[in-house]
N, C-alpha and C positions, 0 to 999 in steps of 0.2 A: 787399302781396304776401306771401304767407305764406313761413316761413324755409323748410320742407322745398323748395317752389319754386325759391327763389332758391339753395338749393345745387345743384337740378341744373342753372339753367340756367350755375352759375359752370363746371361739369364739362364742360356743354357749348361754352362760348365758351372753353375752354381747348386743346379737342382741334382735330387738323387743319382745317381752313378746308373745306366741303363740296368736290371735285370738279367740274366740269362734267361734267353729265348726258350732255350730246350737243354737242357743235360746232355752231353757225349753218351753218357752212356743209356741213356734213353731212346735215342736217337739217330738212324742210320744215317740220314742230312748230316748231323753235326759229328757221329765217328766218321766219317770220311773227309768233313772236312778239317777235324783232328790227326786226319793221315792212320788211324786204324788198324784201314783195310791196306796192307801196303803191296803194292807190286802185283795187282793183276786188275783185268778189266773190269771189275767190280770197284773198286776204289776209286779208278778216275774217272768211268762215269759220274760215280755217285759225290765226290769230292767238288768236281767241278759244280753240279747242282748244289751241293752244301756249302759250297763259295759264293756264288748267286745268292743264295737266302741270305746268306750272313749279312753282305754288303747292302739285299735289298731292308731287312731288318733291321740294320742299322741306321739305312736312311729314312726309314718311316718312323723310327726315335726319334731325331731329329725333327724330321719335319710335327710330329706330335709336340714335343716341345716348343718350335717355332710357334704355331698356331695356339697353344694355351700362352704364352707374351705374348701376341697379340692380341689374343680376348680382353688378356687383363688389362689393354689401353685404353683410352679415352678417343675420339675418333678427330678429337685435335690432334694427338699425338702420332696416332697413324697416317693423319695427314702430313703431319711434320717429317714423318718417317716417309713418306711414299714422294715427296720432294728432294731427298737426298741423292743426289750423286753416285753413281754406277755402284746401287745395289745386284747385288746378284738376281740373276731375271726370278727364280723360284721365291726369292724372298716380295720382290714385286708382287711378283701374280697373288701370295697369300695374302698380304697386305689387301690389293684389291677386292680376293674375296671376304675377309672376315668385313670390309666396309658394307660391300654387297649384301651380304647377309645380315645387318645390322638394317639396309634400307628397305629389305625383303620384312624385316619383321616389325620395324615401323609402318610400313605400309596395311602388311595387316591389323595393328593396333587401329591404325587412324580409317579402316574402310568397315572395322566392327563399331567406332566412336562413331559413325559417319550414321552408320544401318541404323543403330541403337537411339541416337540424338531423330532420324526420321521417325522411327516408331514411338516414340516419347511426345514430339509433336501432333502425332496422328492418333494421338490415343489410346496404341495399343501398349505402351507403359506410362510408370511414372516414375518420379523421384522422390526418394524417400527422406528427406531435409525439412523442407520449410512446411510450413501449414498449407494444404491446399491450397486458398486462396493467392500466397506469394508463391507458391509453384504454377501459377496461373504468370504471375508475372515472371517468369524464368522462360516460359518461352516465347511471351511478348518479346522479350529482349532479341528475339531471333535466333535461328540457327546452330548462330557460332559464338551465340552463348546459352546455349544449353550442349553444344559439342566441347564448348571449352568446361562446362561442368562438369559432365561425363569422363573427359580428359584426365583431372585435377582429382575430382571427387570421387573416382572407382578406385584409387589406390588407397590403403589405411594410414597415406603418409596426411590425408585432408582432415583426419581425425587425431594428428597429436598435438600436443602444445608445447614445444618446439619450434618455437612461430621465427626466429631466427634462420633456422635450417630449413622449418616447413616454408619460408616464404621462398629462398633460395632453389632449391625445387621445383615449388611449382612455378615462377617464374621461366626458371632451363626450358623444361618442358612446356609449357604455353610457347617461348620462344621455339622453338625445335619445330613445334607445330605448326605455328604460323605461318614459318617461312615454308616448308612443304606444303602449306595450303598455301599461299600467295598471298597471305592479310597481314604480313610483316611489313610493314611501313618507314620508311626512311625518313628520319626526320630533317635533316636538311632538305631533302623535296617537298614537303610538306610545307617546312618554311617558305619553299620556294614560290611555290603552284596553289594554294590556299590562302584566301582572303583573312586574313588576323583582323579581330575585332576588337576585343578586350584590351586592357589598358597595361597588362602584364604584371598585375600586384596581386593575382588570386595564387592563395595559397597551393589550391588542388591542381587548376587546370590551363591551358592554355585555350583560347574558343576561336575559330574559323566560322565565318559564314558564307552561305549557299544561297545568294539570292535566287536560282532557278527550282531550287526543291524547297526554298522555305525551311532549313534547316540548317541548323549548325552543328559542326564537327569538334567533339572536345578531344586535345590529349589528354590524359588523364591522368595523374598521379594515385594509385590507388590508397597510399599509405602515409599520406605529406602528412595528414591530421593525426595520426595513429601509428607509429613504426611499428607496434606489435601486429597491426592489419597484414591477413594474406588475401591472395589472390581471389581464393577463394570465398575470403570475407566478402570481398565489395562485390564478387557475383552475387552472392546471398544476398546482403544490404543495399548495395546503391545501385545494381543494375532493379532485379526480382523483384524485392520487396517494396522498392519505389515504383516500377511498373504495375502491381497491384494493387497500391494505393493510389497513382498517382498518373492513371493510365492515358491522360493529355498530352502529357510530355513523359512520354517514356520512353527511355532511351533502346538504342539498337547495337551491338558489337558489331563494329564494322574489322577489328583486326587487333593490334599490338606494333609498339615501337619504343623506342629505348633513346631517352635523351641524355644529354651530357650534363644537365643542371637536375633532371629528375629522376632522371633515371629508366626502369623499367613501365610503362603507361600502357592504360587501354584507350584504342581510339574508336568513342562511341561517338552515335549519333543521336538527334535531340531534334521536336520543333522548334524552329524560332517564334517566338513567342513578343510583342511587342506590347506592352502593357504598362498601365501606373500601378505605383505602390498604394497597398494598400493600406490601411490607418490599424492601430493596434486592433481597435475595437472592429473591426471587420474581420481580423484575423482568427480569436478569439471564437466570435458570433459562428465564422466558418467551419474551426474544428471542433465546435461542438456540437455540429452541425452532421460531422463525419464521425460521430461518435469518441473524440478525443475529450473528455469532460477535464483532466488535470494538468496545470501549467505551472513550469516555473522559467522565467524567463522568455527565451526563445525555445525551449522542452515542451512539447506537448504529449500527452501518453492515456492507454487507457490498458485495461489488464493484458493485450496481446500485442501492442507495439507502442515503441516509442519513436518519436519523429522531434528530431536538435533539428539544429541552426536555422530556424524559420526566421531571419529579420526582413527587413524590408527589399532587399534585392532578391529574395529568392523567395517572394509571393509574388504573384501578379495578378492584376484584376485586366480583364479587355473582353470585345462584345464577339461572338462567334459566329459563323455565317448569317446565323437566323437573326441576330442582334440582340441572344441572350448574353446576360454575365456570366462569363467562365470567371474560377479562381485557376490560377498555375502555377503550381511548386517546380521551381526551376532544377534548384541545388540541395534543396534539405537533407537530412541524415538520419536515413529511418533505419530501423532492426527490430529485435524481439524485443519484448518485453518478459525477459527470464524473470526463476526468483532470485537472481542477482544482482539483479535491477531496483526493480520499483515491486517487489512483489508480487511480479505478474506469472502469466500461466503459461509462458510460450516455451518451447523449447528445439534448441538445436539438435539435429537428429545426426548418429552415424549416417551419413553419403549411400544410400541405395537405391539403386535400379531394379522396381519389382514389376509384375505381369498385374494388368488390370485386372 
């Protein structure tokens, strides 16, 4: 008997004892097929039909309990299970269906994320999170990161602090997604077929460049600086809120990939940017220029955001088409300014999708 078999029927000799269908004595189906009616044509017509029921009765118990162990699997385990060796064909076909139905109801998940992330770009919603202005940068970011927000951020799992389990999560699910969208990336290809540029000592990312789009591809670690960061952090902080401060180099989601040194990564997109470093005092002159007046260190902040690691490799000075001076924040680490903070006024909102 093959093993995937014998586990379900252990599942099912373990669960409550079937019920009786109907009472004998309630019942002309079951006194006859109790033998009742004995010794005339009324008994065995009706016996034989009350034998019918029993048998079909009993087999839709069974198949009812099959199909709740199956619900209760994981669709690794049903996979594992639907590779096993001369399962009985009804146990097959359910196996197949309860996957079916699991990609029937993904699909519609991901063609409501799909509609809704359209309408959010087009104006006819918003998101209920960041300050307007950095929901302006949510969907610079493009597409499939404001569908990966949507995604992450309509379940109340985006609003606990439980950031061990809530990263776990939304990670699955970003992956899950990905690969059914086709933005799941293989990272040994990527090593393969992408030009590496960097020198492989950045804490956060790995960088590819594009010399035909003028752009570089980072993997991205989202959580290297931070292990309590989720997924949905660095949407908020390092895609959004960088893209509406820092809308020269704002980055694009191109997808997701999972390395074997870093683990679970966003693979976004970036200008390349080719520029000198700037001097402190230019730095300085700059953000408070952008309205940042207070500093410590590489921290710059003013009451609604705070923007780290500005040092010298992640400012840049260069001349722009026309031959003005741009400044460019390459890499920095912007977010709120809560009164967690610095005694600022910003604040992280419950994840909502409302009608304009």
């Amino acid at each position: 008997m093959a093993a995937a078999f014998v586990e379900v029927l252990k599942y099912i000799s373990s669960a409550t004892k079937r019920a009786t269908i109907r009472k004998a004595e309630d019942d002309e189906l079951e006194k006859a097929r109790s033998g009742i009616y004995k010794n005339n044509a009324e008994n065995i017509k009706k016996q034989r039909v009350g034998q019918k029921y029993g048998v079909v009765a009993e087999e839709d118990e069974r198949i009812i309990r099959i199909k709740q162990y199956l619900s209760e699997q994981t669709n690794e385990k049903l996979s594992e299970l639907l590779k096993q060796k001369n399962n009985p064909e009804f146990l097959t076909f359910h196996i197949i269906q309860e996957l079916k139905k699991r990609q029937d109801e993904k699909e519609r998940e991901y063609t409501k994320i799909r509609t809704e992330a359209s309408e959010i770009i087009q104006g006819h919603k918003r998101i209920s999170r960041l300050p307007e202005q950095a929901e302006s940068g949510r969907k610079a970011g493009g597409e499939r990161n404001v569908q990966a927000s949507c995604l992450i951020g309509r379940s109340q799992s985006a609003n606990k602090t439980d950031t061990r389990e809530l990263k776990k999560t939304q990670e699955k699910t970003l992956e899950e997604w990905a690969k059914h969208e086709k933005i799941w990336f293989n990272h040994d290809n990527i090593k393969k077929n992408w030009e590496r540029m960097d020198d492989g000592t950045s804490a956060e990312a790995e960088v590819y460049y594009f010399p035909k789009t003028k752009t570089v591809r980072k993997v991205f670690q989202y959580d290297a600086l931070d292990s309590n960061y989720t997924p949905m952090g660095f949407i908020d902080d390092r895609i959004s809120i960088h893209n509406a401060l820092f809308p020269e180099t704002k980055y694009t989601v191109l997808g997701f990939t999972r390395t074997s040194s870093r683990g679970f990564c966003f693979v976004i997109e970036q200008p390349f940017i080719d520029g000198e470093k700037l001097t402190v005092d230019e730095l300085v002159t700059h953000m408070n220029s952008l309205g940042f007046p207070n500093q410590t260190g590489y921290v710059f902040w003013n009451d609604y955001y705070v923007v780290g690691d500005l040092h010298e490799k992640n400012v840049l000075k260069a001349k722009d088409d026309n031959g003005n001076i741009v400044i460019y924040f390459i890499d920095p680490e912007p977010r709120l300014n809560t009164s967690d903070d610095e005694n600022g006024k910003s604040k992280y909102l419950p994840f909502k999708v409302l009608s304009k």
